[in-house]
C-alpha positions as CSV (number, residue, x, y, z in Angstrom):
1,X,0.0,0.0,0.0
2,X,2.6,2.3,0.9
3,X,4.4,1.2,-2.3
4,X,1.0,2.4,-4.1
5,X,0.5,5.8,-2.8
6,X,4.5,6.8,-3.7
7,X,4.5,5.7,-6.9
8,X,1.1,8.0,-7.5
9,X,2.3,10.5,-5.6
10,X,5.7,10.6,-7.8
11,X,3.6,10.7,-10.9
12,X,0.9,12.9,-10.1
13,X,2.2,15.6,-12.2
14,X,2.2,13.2,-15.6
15,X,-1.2,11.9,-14.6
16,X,-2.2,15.2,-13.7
17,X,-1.3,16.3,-17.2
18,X,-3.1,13.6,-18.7
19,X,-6.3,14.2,-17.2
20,X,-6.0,18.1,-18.0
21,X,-5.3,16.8,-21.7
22,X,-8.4,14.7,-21.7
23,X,-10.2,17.0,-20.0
24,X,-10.0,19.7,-22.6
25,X,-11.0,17.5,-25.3
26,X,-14.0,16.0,-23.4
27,X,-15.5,19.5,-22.8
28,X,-18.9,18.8,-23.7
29,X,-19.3,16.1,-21.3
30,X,-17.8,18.1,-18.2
31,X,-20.5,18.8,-16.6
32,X,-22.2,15.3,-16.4
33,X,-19.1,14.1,-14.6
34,X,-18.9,16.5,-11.9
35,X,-19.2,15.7,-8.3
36,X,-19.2,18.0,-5.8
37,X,-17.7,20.6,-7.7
38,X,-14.5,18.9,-8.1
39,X,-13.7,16.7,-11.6
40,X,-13.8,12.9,-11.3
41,X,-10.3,12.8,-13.0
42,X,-10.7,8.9,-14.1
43,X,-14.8,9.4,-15.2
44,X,-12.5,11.9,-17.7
45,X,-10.6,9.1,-18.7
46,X,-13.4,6.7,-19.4
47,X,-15.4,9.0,-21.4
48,X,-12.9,10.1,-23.2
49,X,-11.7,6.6,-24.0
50,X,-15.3,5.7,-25.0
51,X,-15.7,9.2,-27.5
52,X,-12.6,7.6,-28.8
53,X,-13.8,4.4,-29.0
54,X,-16.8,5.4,-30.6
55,X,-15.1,7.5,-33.4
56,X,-12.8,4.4,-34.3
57,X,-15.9,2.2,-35.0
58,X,-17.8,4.8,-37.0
59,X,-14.7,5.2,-39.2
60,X,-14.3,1.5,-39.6
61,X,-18.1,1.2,-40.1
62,X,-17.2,4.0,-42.8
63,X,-14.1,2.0,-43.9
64,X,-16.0,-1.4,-45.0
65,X,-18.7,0.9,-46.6
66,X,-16.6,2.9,-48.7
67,X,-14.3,-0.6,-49.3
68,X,-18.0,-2.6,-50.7
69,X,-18.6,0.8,-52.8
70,X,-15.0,0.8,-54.4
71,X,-15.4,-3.5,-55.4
72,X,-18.3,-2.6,-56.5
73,X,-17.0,0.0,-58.9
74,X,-13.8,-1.9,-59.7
75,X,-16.4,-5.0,-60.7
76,X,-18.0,-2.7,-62.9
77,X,-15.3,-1.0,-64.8
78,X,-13.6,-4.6,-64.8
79,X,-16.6,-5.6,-66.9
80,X,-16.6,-3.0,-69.4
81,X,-12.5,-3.0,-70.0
82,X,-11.7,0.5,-68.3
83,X,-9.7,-1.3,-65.8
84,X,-6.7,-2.6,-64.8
85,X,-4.3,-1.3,-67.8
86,X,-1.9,-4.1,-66.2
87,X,-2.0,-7.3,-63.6
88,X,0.3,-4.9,-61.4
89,X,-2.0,-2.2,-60.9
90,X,-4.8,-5.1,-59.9
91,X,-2.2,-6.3,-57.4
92,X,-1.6,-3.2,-55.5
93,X,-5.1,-3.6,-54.3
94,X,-5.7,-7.1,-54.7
95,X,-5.0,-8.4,-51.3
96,X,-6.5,-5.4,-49.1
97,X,-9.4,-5.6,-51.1
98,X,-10.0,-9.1,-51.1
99,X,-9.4,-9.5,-55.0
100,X,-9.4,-12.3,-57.5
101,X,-6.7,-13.3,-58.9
102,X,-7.0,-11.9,-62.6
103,X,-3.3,-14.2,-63.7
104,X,-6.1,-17.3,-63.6
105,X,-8.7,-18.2,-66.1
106,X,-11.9,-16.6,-65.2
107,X,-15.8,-17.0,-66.4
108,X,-18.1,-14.0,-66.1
109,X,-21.9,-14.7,-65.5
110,X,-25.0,-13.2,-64.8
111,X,-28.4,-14.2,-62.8
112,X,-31.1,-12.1,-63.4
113,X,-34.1,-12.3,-61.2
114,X,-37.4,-13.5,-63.2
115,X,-40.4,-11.2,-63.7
116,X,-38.5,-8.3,-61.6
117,X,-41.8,-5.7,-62.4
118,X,-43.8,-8.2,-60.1
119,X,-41.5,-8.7,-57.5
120,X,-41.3,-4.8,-56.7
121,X,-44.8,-4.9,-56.8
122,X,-44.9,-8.0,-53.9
123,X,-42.3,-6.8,-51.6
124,X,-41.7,-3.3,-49.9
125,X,-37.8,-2.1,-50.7
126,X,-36.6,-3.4,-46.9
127,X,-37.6,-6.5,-48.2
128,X,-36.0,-6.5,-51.4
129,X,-32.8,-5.4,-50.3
130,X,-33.0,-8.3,-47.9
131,X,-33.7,-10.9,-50.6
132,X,-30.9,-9.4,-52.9
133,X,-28.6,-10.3,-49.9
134,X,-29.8,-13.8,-49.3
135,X,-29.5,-14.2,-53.4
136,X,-25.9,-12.9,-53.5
137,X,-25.0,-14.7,-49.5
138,X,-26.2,-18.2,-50.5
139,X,-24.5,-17.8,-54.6
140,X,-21.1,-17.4,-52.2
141,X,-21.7,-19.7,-49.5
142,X,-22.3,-22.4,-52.2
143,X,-19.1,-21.6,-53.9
144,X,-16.9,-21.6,-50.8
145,X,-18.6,-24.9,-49.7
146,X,-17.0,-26.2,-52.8
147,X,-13.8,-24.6,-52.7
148,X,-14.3,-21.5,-55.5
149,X,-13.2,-18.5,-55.7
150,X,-16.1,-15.9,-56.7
151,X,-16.7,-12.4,-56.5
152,X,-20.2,-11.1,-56.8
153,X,-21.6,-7.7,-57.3
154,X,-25.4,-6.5,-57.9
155,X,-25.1,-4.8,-61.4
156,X,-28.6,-3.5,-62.3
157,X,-31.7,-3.7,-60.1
158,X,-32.5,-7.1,-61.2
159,X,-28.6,-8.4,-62.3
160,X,-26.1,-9.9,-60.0
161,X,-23.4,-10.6,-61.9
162,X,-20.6,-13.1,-61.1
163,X,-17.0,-13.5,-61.8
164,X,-15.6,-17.2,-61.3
165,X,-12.1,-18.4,-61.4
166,X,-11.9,-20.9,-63.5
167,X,-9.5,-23.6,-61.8
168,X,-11.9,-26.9,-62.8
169,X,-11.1,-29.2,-66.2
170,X,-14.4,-28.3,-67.2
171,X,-14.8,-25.3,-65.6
172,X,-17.8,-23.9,-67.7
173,X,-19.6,-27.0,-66.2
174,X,-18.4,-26.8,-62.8
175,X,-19.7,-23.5,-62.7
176,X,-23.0,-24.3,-64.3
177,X,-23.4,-27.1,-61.3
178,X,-22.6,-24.5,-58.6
179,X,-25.4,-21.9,-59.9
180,X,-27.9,-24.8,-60.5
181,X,-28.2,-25.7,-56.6
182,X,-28.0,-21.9,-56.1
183,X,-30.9,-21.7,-58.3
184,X,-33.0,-24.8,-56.9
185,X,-32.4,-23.1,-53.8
186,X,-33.4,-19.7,-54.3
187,X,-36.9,-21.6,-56.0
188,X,-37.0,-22.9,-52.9
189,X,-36.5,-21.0,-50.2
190,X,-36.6,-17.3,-51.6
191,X,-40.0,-18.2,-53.6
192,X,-38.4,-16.4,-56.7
193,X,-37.1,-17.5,-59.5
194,X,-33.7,-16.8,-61.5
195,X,-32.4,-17.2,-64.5
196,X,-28.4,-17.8,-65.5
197,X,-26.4,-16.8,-68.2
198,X,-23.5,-18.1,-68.5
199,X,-20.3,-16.9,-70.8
200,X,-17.3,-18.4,-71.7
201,X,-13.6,-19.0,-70.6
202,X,-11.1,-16.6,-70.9
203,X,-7.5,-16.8,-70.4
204,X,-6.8,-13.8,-70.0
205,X,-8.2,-10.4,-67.6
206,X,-8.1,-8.2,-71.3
207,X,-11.2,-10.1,-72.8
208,X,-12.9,-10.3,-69.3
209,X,-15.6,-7.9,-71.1
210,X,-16.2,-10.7,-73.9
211,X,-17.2,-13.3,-71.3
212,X,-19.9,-10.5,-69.3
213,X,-21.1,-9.8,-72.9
214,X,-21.9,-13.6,-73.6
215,X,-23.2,-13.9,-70.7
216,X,-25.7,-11.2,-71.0
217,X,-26.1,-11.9,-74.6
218,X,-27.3,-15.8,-73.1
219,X,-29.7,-14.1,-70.5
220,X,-31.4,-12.8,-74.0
221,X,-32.6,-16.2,-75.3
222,X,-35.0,-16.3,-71.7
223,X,-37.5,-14.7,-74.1
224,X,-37.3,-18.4,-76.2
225,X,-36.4,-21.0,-73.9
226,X,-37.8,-20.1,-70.8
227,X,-37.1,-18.5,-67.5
228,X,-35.8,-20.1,-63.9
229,X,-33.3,-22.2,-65.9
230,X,-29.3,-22.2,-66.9
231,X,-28.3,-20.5,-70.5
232,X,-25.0,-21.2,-71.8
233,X,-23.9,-18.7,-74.6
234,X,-22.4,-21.6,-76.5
235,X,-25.5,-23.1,-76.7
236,X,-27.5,-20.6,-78.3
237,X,-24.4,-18.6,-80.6
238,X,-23.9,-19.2,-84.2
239,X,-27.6,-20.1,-84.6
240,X,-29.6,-19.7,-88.2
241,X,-32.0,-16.7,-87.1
242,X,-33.9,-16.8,-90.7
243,X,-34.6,-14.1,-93.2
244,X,-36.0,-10.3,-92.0
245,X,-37.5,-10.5,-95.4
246,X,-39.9,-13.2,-94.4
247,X,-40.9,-12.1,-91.0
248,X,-41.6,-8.6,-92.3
249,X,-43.5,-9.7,-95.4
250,X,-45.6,-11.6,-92.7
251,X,-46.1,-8.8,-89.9
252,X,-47.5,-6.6,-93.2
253,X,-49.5,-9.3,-94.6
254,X,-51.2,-10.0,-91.3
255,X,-51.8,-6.5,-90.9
256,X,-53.5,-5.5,-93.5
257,X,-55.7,-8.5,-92.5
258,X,-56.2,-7.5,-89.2
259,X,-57.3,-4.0,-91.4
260,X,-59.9,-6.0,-93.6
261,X,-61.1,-7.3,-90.4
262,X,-60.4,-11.0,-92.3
263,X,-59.9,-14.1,-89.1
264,X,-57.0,-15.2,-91.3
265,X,-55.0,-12.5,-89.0
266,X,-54.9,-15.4,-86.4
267,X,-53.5,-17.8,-88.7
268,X,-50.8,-15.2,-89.5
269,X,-49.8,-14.6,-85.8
270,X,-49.6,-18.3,-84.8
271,X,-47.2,-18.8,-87.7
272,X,-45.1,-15.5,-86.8
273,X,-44.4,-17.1,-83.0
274,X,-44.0,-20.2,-84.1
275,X,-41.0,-19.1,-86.5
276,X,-39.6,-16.7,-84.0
277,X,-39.4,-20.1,-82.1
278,X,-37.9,-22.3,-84.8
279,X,-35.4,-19.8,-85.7
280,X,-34.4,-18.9,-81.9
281,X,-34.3,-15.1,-81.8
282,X,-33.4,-13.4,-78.5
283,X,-35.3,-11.0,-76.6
284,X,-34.0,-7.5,-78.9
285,X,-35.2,-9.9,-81.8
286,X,-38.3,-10.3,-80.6
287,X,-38.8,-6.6,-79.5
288,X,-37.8,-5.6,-83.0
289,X,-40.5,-7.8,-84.7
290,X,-43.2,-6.2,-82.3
291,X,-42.2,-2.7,-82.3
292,X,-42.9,-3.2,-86.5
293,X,-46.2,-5.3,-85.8
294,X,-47.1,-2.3,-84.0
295,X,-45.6,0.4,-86.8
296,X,-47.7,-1.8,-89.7
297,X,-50.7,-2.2,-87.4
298,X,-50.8,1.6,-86.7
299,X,-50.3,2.4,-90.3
300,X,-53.2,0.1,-91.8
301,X,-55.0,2.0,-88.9
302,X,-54.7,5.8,-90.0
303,X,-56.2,4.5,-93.5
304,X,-59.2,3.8,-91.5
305,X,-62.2,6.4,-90.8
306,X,-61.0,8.5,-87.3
307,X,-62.9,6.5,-84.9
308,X,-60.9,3.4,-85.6
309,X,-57.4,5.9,-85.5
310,X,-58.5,7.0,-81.9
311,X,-59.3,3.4,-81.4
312,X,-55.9,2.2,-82.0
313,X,-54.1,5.0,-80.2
314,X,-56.3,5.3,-77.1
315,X,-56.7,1.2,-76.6
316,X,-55.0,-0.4,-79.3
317,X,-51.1,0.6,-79.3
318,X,-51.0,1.1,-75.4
319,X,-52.6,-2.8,-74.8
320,X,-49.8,-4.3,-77.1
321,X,-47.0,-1.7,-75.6
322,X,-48.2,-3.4,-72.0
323,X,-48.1,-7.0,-73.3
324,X,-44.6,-6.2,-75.1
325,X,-43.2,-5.0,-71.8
326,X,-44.8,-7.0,-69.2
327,X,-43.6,-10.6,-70.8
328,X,-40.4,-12.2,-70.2
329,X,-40.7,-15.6,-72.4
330,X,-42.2,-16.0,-75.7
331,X,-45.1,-18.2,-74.5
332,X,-46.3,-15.2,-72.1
333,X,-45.9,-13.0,-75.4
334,X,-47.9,-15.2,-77.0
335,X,-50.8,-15.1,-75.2
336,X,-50.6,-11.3,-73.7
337,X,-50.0,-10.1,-77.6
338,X,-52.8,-12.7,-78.5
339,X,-55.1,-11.5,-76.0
340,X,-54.6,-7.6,-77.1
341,X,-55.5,-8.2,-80.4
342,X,-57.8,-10.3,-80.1
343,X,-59.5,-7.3,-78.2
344,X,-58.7,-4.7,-80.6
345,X,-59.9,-6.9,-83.1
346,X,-64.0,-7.0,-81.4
347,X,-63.8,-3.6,-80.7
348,X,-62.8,-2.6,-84.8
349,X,-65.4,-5.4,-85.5
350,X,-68.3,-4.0,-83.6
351,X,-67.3,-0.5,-84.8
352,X,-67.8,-1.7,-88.2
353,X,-71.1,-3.2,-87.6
354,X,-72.5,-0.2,-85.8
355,X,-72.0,2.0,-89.0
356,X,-74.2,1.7,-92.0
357,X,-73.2,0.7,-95.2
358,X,-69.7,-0.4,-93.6
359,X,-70.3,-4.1,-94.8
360,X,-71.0,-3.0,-98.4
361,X,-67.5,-0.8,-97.6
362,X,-65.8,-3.8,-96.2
363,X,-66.7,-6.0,-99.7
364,X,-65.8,-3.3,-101.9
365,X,-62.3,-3.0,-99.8
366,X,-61.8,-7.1,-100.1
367,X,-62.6,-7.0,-103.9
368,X,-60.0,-4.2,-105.0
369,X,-57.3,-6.5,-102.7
370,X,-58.1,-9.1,-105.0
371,X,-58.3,-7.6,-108.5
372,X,-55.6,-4.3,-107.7
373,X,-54.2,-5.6,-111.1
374,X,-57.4,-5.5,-112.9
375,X,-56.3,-2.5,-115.4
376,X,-60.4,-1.4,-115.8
377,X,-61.2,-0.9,-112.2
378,X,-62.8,2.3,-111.1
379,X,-65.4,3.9,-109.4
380,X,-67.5,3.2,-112.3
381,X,-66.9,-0.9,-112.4
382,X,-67.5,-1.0,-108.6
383,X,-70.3,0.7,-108.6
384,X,-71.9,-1.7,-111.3
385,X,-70.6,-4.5,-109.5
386,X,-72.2,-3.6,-106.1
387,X,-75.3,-1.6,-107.5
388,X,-74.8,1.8,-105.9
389,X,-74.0,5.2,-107.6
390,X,-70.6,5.9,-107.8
391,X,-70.6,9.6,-105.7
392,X,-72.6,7.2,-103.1
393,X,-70.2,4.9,-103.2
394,X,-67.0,7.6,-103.5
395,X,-68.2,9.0,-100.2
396,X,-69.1,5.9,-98.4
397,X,-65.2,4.8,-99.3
398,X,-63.5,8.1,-98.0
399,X,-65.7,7.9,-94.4
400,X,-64.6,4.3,-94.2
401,X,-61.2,4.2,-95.2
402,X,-59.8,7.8,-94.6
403,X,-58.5,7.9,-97.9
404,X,-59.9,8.9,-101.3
405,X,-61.1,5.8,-103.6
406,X,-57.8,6.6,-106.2
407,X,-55.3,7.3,-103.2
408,X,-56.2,3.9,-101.7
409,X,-56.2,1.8,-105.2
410,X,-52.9,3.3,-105.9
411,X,-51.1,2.1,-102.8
412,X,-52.2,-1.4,-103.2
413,X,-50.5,-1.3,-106.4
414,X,-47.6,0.1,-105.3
415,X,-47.7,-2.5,-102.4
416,X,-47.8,-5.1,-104.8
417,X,-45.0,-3.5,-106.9
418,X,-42.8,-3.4,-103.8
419,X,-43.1,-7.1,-103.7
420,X,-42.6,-8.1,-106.9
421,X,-39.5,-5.9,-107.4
422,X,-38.2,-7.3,-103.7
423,X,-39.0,-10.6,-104.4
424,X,-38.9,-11.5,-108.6
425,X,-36.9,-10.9,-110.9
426,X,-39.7,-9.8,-113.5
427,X,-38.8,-7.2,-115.9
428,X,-40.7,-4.0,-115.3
429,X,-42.9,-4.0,-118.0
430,X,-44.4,-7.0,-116.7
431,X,-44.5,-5.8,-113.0
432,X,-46.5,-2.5,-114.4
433,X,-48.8,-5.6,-116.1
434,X,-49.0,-7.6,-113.6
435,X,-50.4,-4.8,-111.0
436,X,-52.8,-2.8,-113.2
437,X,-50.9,-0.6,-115.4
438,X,-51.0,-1.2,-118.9
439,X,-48.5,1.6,-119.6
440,X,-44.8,1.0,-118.2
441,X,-44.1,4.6,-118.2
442,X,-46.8,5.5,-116.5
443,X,-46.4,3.2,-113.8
444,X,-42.9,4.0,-113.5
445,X,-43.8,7.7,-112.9
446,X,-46.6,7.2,-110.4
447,X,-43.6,5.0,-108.9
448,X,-41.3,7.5,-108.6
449,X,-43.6,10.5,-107.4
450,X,-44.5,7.9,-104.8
451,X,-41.2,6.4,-103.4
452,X,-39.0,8.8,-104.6
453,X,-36.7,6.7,-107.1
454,X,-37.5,4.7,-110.5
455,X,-38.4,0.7,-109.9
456,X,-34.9,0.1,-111.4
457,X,-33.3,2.2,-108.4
458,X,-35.8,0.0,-105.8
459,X,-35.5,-2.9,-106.7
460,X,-31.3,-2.8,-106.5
461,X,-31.2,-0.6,-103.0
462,X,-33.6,-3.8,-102.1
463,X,-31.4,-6.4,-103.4
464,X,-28.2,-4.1,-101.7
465,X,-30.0,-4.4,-98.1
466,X,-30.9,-8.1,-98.6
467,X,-27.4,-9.0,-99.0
468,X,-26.1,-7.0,-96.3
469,X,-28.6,-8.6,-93.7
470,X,-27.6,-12.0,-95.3
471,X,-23.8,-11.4,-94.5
């Protein structure tokens, strides 16, 4: 004891200075730690200990933020090429940051969660945020079970994209097993589903950016084969995706149908999804051919009367823009695209059958469809033929149609010319024959005045574009 009191008595002073030290920089807390008026010099020291304390966890709370934040970044820019320029600028940071190993093979894939529109609309954003973490916890717990070395970072709202190394012999299937129990288990346990894409080996970090492509590219073919499933880029690459020519000349054909109100327009669509299917388009395929159904179906619908134009564009367009956007596999398309037209199709149907004279109009319409190339057709021949004056009959057309009886007779002709030049190799002569014009020249400058360019100059810019899609 005596030993205790001389050595604090010896170093009062230092202690003394301490406190005073501590003291200052605990100001705010002097008061609480007051007793009697006189300072509880060691209550000093605790508090101040505890400020200190405190401030080291906040930064090292701020440390492992801003450290997730920079990977995150680093995965990103390693993705698109921007970084490293070389290995030795990866490996200043490699081990601090917990790093792969960019020296190895690596494969890049990406799980995208299925039907992402709904599952904002199920869950409140606390809960998505802690599904996201399960997702991306269980893809990593999976991998370490079985010894692999991953790195995983969310990429988009609904993308987590995932770097493996690739140490296996068959690394691409290694890789595919791993994500396959992650998958059954998010099915399982998450009540989502995913889907995989996954892209090739690479040997080296450069062409890391080629293997996230594939993989994304693979996520693309979900709109054909199906979602909550694995896609392997070399599964679905270097596949015949048929002529534009033919998928085009169908949208057109089935909308003009879908114009002449003809029930063949069903026929049409069944045979435009089924060879979408056979010929394995991906999703920006399959967007393409809709966006230009819609573009040929809003086209045949401003030649209509302006009840069937506000029609389109207050029910029509919007309904198929929904279905578009709101399906993630070609058999969800299917029926959401089927079921919007089928709608539209009633309501232009009982439009037609609430106006008078619109089935007379209707039969007129078929029967110029079917004889455009007939050179005597007129006014005059239909109104024989369907036993109404020809003014009547002239007026009726231009209510019906939106177009003038001439304006309307002339574009099926030059519709039929566009074919023929796209499609034969008939002289033009014959062409000018074959679609109502007995005189070449004449066709050829109604051709022009329409389309801008002679039949000659059409039909090679055709032939020019054909053989650049082919290549």
């Amino acid at each position: 004891m005596a030993w205790i009191v001389f050595v604090t008595r010896r170093n009062y002073k230092p202690i003394e200075a301490i406190v005073s030290r501590i003291s200052k920089y605990s100001q705010t807390k002097t008061s609480v730690l007051l007793h009697g008026g006189k300072q509880d010099e060691f209550a000093f020291i605790e508090s101040a200990l505890e400020s200190l304390l405190e401030q080291a966890s906040s930064f090292q709370q701020q440390h492992r933020e801003d450290l997730l934040l920079r990977k995150a970044y680093l995965f990103q820019q390693l993705m698109e090429g921007q970084y490293p320029s070389h290995l030795e600028q990866w490996n200043e940071q490699r081990e601090a940051m917990g790093l792969p190993d960019l020296s190895q093979p690596q494969i890049v894939n990406v799980i995208e969660i299925d039907k992402y529109p709904l599952f904002c609309e199920q869950y409140p954003q606390q809960d998505q945020y802690l599904i996201k973490f399960a997702l991306k916890s269980v893809v990593q717990e999976i991998a370490a079970g079985q010894e692999t070395m991953l790195w995983t970072e969310w990429i988009s709202a609904s993308k987590l994209g995932v770097l493996a190394a690739a140490e296996d012999q068959d690394p691409n299937r290694h890789v595919a097993t791993l994500l396959e129990q992650a998958r059954q288990w998010v099915e399982e346990h998450l009540k989502l589903t995913i889907t995989v894409g996954i892209g090739e080996k690479v040997e080296r970090y450069t062409v890391i950016p080629e293997s996230y492509e594939q993989a994304r590219a693979a996520l693309k073919y979900k709109m054909i084969l199906g979602d909550n499933r694995i896609i392997h880029y070399a599964e679905v690459s270097g596949e015949d995706r048929g002529n534009a020519f033919d998928f085009l000349n169908l949208i057109r054909s089935m909308a003009q149908s879908f114009r002449l109100v003809n029930k063949d327009w069903q026929e049409k669509y069944s045979t435009l999804i089924h060879n979408i299917e056979q010929n394995m388009l991906d999703r920006d395929g399959v967007v393409n051919l809709a966006d230009y159904m819609m573009y040929s179906l809003g086209r045949e619908m401003s030649c209509m009367a302006k009840e069937f134009q506000e029609l389109w564009l207050t029910e029509g367009q919007p309904a198929l823009r929904n279905a578009l956007q709101s399906s993630d596999t070609l058999e969800e398309l299917e029926q959401e695209l089927g079921e919007a037209l089928s709608a539209l199709y009633d309501s232009i149907l009982a439009l037609m059958e609430g106006r008078n004279h619109a089935d007379t109009i209707q039969k007129v319409r078929l029967f110029m469809e079917q004889n455009s190339s007939n050179p005597d057709l007129s006014l005059n021949y239909l109104s024989e033929r369907f036993g109404m004056n020809w003014k009547t009959l002239s007026k009726l057309f231009r209510e019906e149609t939106g177009q003038k009886f001439v304006d309307y007779l002339i574009e099926l002709r030059m519709t039929h010319a566009r074919r023929l030049l796209e499609e034969t190799l008939l002289p033009v002569q014959d062409i000018a024959t074959e679609v109502g014009y007995s005189n070449a020249i004449s066709f050829g400058r109604m051709f022009k005045k329409l389309m801008g360019m002679s039949p000659g100059d059409y039909r090679e810019q055709a032939a020019i574009k054909q053989q650049k899609f082919g290549n």
